[in-house]
N, C-alpha and C positions, 0 to 999 in steps of 0.2 A: 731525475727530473720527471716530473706528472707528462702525460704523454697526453695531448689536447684535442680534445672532439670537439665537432659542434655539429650540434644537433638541429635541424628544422623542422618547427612543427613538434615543439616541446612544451606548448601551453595546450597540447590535446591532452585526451585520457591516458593511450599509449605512450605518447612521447612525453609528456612527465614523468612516468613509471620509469621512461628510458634514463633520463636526465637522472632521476634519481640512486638509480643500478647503477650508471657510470662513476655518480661520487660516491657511491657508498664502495665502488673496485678502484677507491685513488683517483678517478682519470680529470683531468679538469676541463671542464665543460663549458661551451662558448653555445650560449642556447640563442639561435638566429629568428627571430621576430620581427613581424611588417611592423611598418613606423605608427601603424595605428591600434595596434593590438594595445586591449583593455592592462589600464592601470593594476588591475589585482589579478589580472594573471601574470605578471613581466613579477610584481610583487612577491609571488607565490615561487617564481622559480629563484629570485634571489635568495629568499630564504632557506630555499634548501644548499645555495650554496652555487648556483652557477651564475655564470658573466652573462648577461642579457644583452644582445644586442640587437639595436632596430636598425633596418635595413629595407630598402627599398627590394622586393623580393624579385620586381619584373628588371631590375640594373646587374647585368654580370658583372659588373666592376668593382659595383657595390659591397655586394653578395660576395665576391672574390676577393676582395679588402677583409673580412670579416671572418671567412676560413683560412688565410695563412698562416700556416706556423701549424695547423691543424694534421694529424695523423689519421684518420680519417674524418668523413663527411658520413651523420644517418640522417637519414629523410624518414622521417612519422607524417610526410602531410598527407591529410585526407579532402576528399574531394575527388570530381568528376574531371573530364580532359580538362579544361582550365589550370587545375590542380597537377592534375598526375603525368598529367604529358607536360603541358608548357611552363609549369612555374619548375618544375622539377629538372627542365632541357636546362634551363637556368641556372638550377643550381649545381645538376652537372658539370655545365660549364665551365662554374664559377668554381668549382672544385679543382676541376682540372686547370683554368687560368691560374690558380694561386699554389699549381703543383702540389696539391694532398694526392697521395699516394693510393689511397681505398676512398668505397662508394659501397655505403648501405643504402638499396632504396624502398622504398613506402610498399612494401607488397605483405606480407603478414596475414600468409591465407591456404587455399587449398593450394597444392603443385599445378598452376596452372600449365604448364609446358604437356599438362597431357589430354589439355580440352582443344577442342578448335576455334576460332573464331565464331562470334556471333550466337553461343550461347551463354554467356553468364555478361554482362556490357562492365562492371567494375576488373571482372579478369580477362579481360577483351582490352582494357584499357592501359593495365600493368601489362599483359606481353607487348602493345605494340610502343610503350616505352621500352623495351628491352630492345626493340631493334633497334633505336637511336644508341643507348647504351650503350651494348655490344661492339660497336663500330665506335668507340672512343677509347684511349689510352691511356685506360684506369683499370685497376683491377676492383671488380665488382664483386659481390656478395650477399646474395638474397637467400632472407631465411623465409620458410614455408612452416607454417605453426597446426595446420588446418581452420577449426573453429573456434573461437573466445569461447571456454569452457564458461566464464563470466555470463555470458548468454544466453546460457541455457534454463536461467529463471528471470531472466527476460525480453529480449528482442526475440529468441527464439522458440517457437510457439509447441517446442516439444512435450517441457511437462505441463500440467496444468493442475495447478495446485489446487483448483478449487473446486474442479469434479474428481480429484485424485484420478487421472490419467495419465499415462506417455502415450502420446500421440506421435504415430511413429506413418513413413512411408517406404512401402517396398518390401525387405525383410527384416523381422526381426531380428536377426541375430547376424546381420551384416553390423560391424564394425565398424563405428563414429572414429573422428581424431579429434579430440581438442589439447587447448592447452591454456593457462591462465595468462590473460594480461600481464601479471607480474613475473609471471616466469618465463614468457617471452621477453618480455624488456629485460629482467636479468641476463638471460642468453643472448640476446642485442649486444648486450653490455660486452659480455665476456669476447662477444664475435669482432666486436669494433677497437677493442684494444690486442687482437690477436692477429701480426700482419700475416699467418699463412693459412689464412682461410680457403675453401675451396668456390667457387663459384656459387653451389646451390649449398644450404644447411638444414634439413630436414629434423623436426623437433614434434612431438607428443608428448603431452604431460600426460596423454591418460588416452586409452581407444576402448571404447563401450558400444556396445549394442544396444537397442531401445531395449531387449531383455534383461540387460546388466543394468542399466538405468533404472528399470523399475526397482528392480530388488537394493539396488542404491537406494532409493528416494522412499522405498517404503521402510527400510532399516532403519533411516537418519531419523522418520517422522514418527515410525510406529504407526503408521496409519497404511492401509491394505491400496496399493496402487493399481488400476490397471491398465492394460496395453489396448489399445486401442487402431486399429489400422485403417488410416483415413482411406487407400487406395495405394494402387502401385504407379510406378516411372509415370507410366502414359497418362495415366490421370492428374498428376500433378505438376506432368510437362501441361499439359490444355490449362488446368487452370494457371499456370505463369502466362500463359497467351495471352487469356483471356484478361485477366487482372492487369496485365501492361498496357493491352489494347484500349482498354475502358480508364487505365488509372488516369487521375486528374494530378499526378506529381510524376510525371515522368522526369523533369527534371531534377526531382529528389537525390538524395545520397543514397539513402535505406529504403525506398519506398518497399511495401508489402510485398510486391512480386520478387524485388532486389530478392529479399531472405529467401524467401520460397525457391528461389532460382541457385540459391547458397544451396539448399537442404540437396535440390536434386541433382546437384553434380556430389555431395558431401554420398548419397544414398549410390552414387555410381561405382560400378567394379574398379572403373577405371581410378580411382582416387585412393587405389585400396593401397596400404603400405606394407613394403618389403624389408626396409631398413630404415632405423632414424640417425642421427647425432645425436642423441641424450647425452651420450658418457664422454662427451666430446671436451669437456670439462668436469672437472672434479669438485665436486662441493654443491653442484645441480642438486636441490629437491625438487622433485616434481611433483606437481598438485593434482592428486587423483579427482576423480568427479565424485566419489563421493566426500571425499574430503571437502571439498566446495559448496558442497549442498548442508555441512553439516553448517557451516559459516551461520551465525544466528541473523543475519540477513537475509540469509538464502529462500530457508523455506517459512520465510513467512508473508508469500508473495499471493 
Protein backbone atom coordinates (compact mmCIF):
# COMPACT_ATOMS: atom_id res chain seq x y z
CA UNK A 1 0.00 0.00 0.00
CA UNK A 2 1.35 3.75 -1.19
CA UNK A 3 2.17 5.33 2.07
CA UNK A 4 0.08 8.98 1.98
CA UNK A 5 1.64 12.58 2.43
CA UNK A 6 0.22 15.58 2.07
CA UNK A 7 1.83 18.27 1.53
CA UNK A 8 1.02 22.32 2.10
CA UNK A 9 2.02 24.83 0.01
CA UNK A 10 2.62 22.57 -3.02
CA UNK A 11 1.55 25.23 -5.73
CA UNK A 12 4.86 27.02 -4.65
CA UNK A 13 8.30 26.64 -6.43
CA UNK A 14 9.55 24.27 -3.65
CA UNK A 15 6.58 22.48 -2.81
CA UNK A 16 5.75 21.39 -6.40
CA UNK A 17 9.27 20.05 -6.74
CA UNK A 18 8.17 18.36 -3.35
CA UNK A 19 4.97 16.90 -4.66
CA UNK A 20 6.56 15.86 -7.57
CA UNK A 21 9.76 13.89 -5.69
CA UNK A 22 7.21 12.17 -3.69
CA UNK A 23 5.33 10.65 -6.80
CA UNK A 24 8.09 10.07 -8.62
CA UNK A 25 9.45 7.67 -4.79
CA UNK A 26 5.59 5.80 -4.99
CA UNK A 27 4.13 8.07 -2.23
CA UNK A 28 0.59 9.29 -2.91
CA UNK A 29 0.20 12.69 -2.35
CA UNK A 30 -2.82 14.67 -0.81
CA UNK A 31 -1.53 18.39 -1.96
CA UNK A 32 -3.53 20.67 0.73
CA UNK A 33 -4.68 24.16 -1.00
CA UNK A 34 -6.80 27.25 0.32
CA UNK A 35 -10.41 27.16 -1.29
CA UNK A 36 -9.19 30.21 -3.35
CA UNK A 37 -6.08 29.15 -4.85
CA UNK A 38 -5.91 29.81 -8.67
CA UNK A 39 -7.41 27.31 -11.22
CA UNK A 40 -4.07 26.52 -13.04
CA UNK A 41 -2.12 25.83 -10.29
CA UNK A 42 -4.64 23.11 -8.31
CA UNK A 43 -4.48 22.08 -12.53
CA UNK A 44 -0.80 21.74 -12.56
CA UNK A 45 -0.62 19.70 -9.53
CA UNK A 46 -3.35 17.34 -10.74
CA UNK A 47 -1.51 16.52 -13.58
CA UNK A 48 1.40 15.37 -12.19
CA UNK A 49 -0.65 13.27 -10.40
CA UNK A 50 -1.62 14.37 -6.92
CA UNK A 51 -5.28 14.60 -4.85
CA UNK A 52 -5.71 18.44 -4.54
CA UNK A 53 -7.60 19.35 -1.95
CA UNK A 54 -9.11 22.79 -0.89
CA UNK A 55 -9.40 23.50 2.52
CA UNK A 56 -10.01 26.34 4.50
CA UNK A 57 -6.21 26.76 5.93
CA UNK A 58 -7.20 29.06 9.12
CA UNK A 59 -10.14 25.69 10.31
CA UNK A 60 -8.18 22.82 12.14
CA UNK A 61 -10.92 20.55 11.68
CA UNK A 62 -10.86 21.25 8.26
CA UNK A 63 -7.23 21.06 7.71
CA UNK A 64 -7.42 17.70 10.06
CA UNK A 65 -10.19 16.16 7.73
CA UNK A 66 -7.88 16.46 4.97
CA UNK A 67 -4.61 14.78 6.60
CA UNK A 68 -6.09 11.51 7.94
CA UNK A 69 -5.00 8.53 6.77
CA UNK A 70 -1.62 10.68 6.08
CA UNK A 71 1.97 9.31 7.25
CA UNK A 72 3.23 12.36 7.42
CA UNK A 73 2.38 16.20 7.13
CA UNK A 74 5.48 18.73 4.90
CA UNK A 75 4.87 22.27 5.02
CA UNK A 76 6.57 24.20 1.92
CA UNK A 77 4.52 27.50 2.89
CA UNK A 78 6.25 30.46 2.52
CA UNK A 79 5.58 33.76 4.00
CA UNK A 80 6.08 36.05 7.12
CA UNK A 81 4.40 35.21 10.84
CA UNK A 82 0.82 35.09 9.21
CA UNK A 83 2.29 32.22 7.37
CA UNK A 84 4.93 30.65 9.38
CA UNK A 85 3.89 30.95 12.85
CA UNK A 86 -0.14 30.92 12.59
CA UNK A 87 -1.31 29.25 9.51
CA UNK A 88 1.46 26.50 10.16
CA UNK A 89 0.27 26.32 14.42
CA UNK A 90 -2.76 25.13 12.21
CA UNK A 91 -1.74 22.78 10.51
CA UNK A 92 0.24 21.44 13.10
CA UNK A 93 -2.55 20.89 14.92
CA UNK A 94 -4.40 19.64 12.47
CA UNK A 95 -1.84 17.07 11.97
CA UNK A 96 -1.62 16.07 15.13
CA UNK A 97 -5.89 16.08 15.52
CA UNK A 98 -6.04 13.67 12.70
CA UNK A 99 -3.12 11.46 14.44
CA UNK A 100 -0.25 11.58 11.46
CA UNK A 101 2.60 10.42 13.12
CA UNK A 102 5.54 13.14 11.55
CA UNK A 103 5.75 16.86 10.78
CA UNK A 104 8.15 18.29 8.02
CA UNK A 105 8.02 22.04 8.57
CA UNK A 106 8.75 25.15 6.03
CA UNK A 107 12.40 25.88 7.12
CA UNK A 108 14.77 24.92 4.15
CA UNK A 109 17.79 27.20 5.15
CA UNK A 110 20.83 28.09 6.95
CA UNK A 111 20.93 25.80 10.64
CA UNK A 112 19.37 28.54 12.33
CA UNK A 113 19.71 26.98 15.97
CA UNK A 114 23.16 28.59 15.79
CA UNK A 115 21.99 32.32 15.26
CA UNK A 116 20.35 34.38 18.01
CA UNK A 117 17.29 36.18 17.94
CA UNK A 118 16.89 39.31 16.07
CA UNK A 119 19.37 38.94 13.49
CA UNK A 120 18.12 37.51 10.36
CA UNK A 121 13.59 38.33 10.95
CA UNK A 122 12.72 35.03 8.34
CA UNK A 123 15.04 32.72 10.71
CA UNK A 124 13.76 34.56 13.75
CA UNK A 125 10.47 33.53 12.68
CA UNK A 126 11.16 29.56 11.99
CA UNK A 127 13.02 29.16 15.47
CA UNK A 128 10.18 30.64 17.38
CA UNK A 129 7.83 28.17 15.59
CA UNK A 130 9.86 25.51 16.93
CA UNK A 131 9.07 26.34 20.37
CA UNK A 132 5.39 25.85 19.64
CA UNK A 133 6.49 22.65 17.86
CA UNK A 134 8.79 21.12 20.27
CA UNK A 135 6.18 21.20 22.98
CA UNK A 136 3.68 18.92 20.92
CA UNK A 137 3.37 15.18 20.48
CA UNK A 138 4.75 14.66 17.08
CA UNK A 139 7.94 13.66 15.99
CA UNK A 140 9.30 16.44 13.91
CA UNK A 141 12.03 16.76 11.30
CA UNK A 142 13.55 19.88 9.79
CA UNK A 143 15.92 19.64 7.05
CA UNK A 144 18.71 22.64 6.72
CA UNK A 145 19.80 22.73 2.89
CA UNK A 146 21.85 26.31 3.45
CA UNK A 147 21.19 28.39 0.24
CA UNK A 148 19.15 27.65 -3.25
CA UNK A 149 22.23 26.98 -5.15
CA UNK A 150 19.17 28.09 -7.88
CA UNK A 151 19.95 31.69 -6.74
CA UNK A 152 22.87 32.32 -7.25
CA UNK A 153 22.22 33.71 -10.91
CA UNK A 154 19.56 35.26 -9.56
CA UNK A 155 18.08 36.76 -6.28
CA UNK A 156 21.54 36.44 -5.10
CA UNK A 157 23.68 39.26 -6.15
CA UNK A 158 26.86 37.22 -6.09
CA UNK A 159 27.88 36.58 -9.72
CA UNK A 160 27.27 39.28 -12.04
CA UNK A 161 27.32 38.21 -15.28
CA UNK A 162 27.58 41.22 -17.01
CA UNK A 163 30.70 42.97 -15.64
CA UNK A 164 31.96 39.29 -15.17
CA UNK A 165 32.56 39.51 -11.50
CA UNK A 166 31.90 37.41 -8.05
CA UNK A 167 31.10 39.85 -5.75
CA UNK A 168 31.93 38.27 -2.80
CA UNK A 169 31.89 39.53 1.39
CA UNK A 170 34.39 38.80 3.96
CA UNK A 171 36.72 36.08 2.75
CA UNK A 172 37.47 34.62 -0.12
CA UNK A 173 38.00 31.37 0.53
CA UNK A 174 35.43 30.94 3.48
CA UNK A 175 33.00 28.28 2.26
CA UNK A 176 29.30 28.78 0.80
CA UNK A 177 26.49 25.80 1.36
CA UNK A 178 24.02 25.36 -1.25
CA UNK A 179 21.91 22.99 -2.65
CA UNK A 180 19.36 22.90 -5.61
CA UNK A 181 15.67 23.24 -5.28
CA UNK A 182 15.23 19.93 -6.67
CA UNK A 183 17.59 18.05 -4.73
CA UNK A 184 16.14 19.41 -1.79
CA UNK A 185 12.65 18.35 -2.52
CA UNK A 186 14.07 15.07 -3.52
CA UNK A 187 15.72 14.70 -0.04
CA UNK A 188 12.17 16.09 1.39
CA UNK A 189 10.85 13.31 -0.49
CA UNK A 190 13.06 10.54 0.69
CA UNK A 191 12.85 12.15 4.49
CA UNK A 192 9.05 12.22 4.53
CA UNK A 193 8.48 8.60 3.54
CA UNK A 194 11.21 7.49 6.10
CA UNK A 195 9.61 7.05 9.66
CA UNK A 196 13.08 7.09 11.69
CA UNK A 197 14.31 10.26 10.83
CA UNK A 198 16.39 12.25 13.42
CA UNK A 199 15.10 15.69 14.31
CA UNK A 200 17.63 18.03 12.34
CA UNK A 201 18.85 16.70 8.61
CA UNK A 202 21.61 18.54 7.33
CA UNK A 203 22.12 18.42 3.34
CA UNK A 204 24.88 20.30 0.80
CA UNK A 205 24.73 19.65 -2.66
CA UNK A 206 27.87 21.62 -3.05
CA UNK A 207 30.18 24.23 -0.46
CA UNK A 208 32.22 26.74 -2.53
CA UNK A 209 34.10 29.73 -1.88
CA UNK A 210 33.55 32.99 -3.81
CA UNK A 211 37.34 31.58 -5.05
CA UNK A 212 35.86 28.13 -6.32
CA UNK A 213 32.99 30.12 -7.78
CA UNK A 214 35.01 32.12 -9.82
CA UNK A 215 36.93 29.59 -11.46
CA UNK A 216 33.38 27.61 -11.81
CA UNK A 217 31.79 30.54 -13.64
CA UNK A 218 34.78 31.27 -15.64
CA UNK A 219 35.29 27.39 -16.78
CA UNK A 220 31.48 26.90 -17.77
CA UNK A 221 31.57 30.54 -19.76
CA UNK A 222 35.25 30.66 -21.06
CA UNK A 223 35.13 34.00 -20.29
CA UNK A 224 38.06 35.59 -17.53
CA UNK A 225 35.74 36.20 -14.08
CA UNK A 226 36.78 38.45 -11.33
CA UNK A 227 36.60 38.61 -7.59
CA UNK A 228 35.72 41.46 -6.51
CA UNK A 229 35.28 42.36 -2.58
CA UNK A 230 32.58 44.62 -1.77
CA UNK A 231 33.78 44.97 2.18
CA UNK A 232 33.88 42.74 5.21
CA UNK A 233 31.12 41.54 8.10
CA UNK A 234 30.82 45.09 9.55
CA UNK A 235 30.26 46.86 6.45
CA UNK A 236 27.53 44.72 5.30
CA UNK A 237 26.15 44.32 8.80
CA UNK A 238 25.54 48.68 8.38
CA UNK A 239 24.44 48.42 5.24
CA UNK A 240 21.51 45.62 6.19
CA UNK A 241 20.69 48.56 8.81
CA UNK A 242 20.63 50.97 6.73
CA UNK A 243 18.63 49.34 3.72
CA UNK A 244 15.80 48.07 6.47
CA UNK A 245 15.80 51.39 8.04
CA UNK A 246 15.05 53.43 4.77
CA UNK A 247 13.34 50.12 2.97
CA UNK A 248 9.77 51.20 1.67
CA UNK A 249 8.86 46.93 1.84
CA UNK A 250 9.48 46.08 5.09
CA UNK A 251 6.73 44.05 5.05
CA UNK A 252 8.03 42.16 2.02
CA UNK A 253 9.00 38.34 1.82
CA UNK A 254 12.60 38.94 0.03
CA UNK A 255 13.04 42.54 0.44
CA UNK A 256 16.92 43.54 -0.59
CA UNK A 257 18.08 43.72 3.01
CA UNK A 258 16.18 40.18 3.67
CA UNK A 259 19.12 38.49 1.05
CA UNK A 260 21.80 40.75 2.24
CA UNK A 261 21.05 39.57 5.83
CA UNK A 262 21.00 35.63 4.07
CA UNK A 263 24.70 36.47 2.63
CA UNK A 264 25.85 37.73 6.10
CA UNK A 265 25.00 34.97 8.48
CA UNK A 266 25.81 32.48 5.10
CA UNK A 267 29.62 34.66 5.27
CA UNK A 268 29.50 33.73 9.32
CA UNK A 269 32.00 31.19 10.98
CA UNK A 270 29.26 30.26 12.82
CA UNK A 271 27.27 28.59 9.76
CA UNK A 272 30.30 26.72 8.96
CA UNK A 273 29.78 22.71 8.46
CA UNK A 274 31.19 19.77 10.21
CA UNK A 275 28.90 17.08 8.88
CA UNK A 276 26.02 16.69 6.46
CA UNK A 277 23.32 13.74 5.61
CA UNK A 278 24.19 13.39 1.94
CA UNK A 279 24.71 9.63 1.98
CA UNK A 280 21.75 9.41 4.20
CA UNK A 281 20.06 7.86 1.13
CA UNK A 282 21.33 5.93 -1.60
CA UNK A 283 20.70 7.08 -5.26
CA UNK A 284 21.12 11.00 -3.96
CA UNK A 285 22.88 12.99 -6.82
CA UNK A 286 23.98 15.97 -5.91
CA UNK A 287 24.07 19.14 -7.86
CA UNK A 288 27.43 20.73 -7.82
CA UNK A 289 27.42 24.58 -8.58
CA UNK A 290 29.18 24.37 -11.28
CA UNK A 291 27.05 21.84 -12.74
CA UNK A 292 24.20 24.50 -12.28
CA UNK A 293 25.77 27.24 -13.77
CA UNK A 294 26.54 25.05 -16.83
CA UNK A 295 22.45 24.73 -17.17
CA UNK A 296 21.97 26.79 -20.63
CA UNK A 297 19.78 29.14 -18.50
CA UNK A 298 22.13 29.83 -16.20
CA UNK A 299 24.67 31.82 -17.63
CA UNK A 300 22.96 33.63 -19.70
CA UNK A 301 21.73 36.10 -17.10
Amino acid sequence: MKKIIAVAGGTGNLGERIVKALLDQGAEVRALVRSNTNLKKVNRLEKLGAKVIKADMQNTAEVAAACKGATCVVSALAGLRDVIIDTQKILLDAAIAAEVPRFIPSDYSLDFTKFPDGENRNLDLRREFHTYLDTKPIAATTIFNGAFTDLLTDQMPLIVFKHKLVLYWGDADHRLWFTTMDDTATFTAHAALDPSTPRFLVIAGDQRSPREIRADVSDVTGEKFRLLRAGGPGLLSLFIKLARTFSPAKNDLYPAWQGMQYMRNMIDKRANLTTTDNNRYSGMQWTSVKKMLSEPQANSK
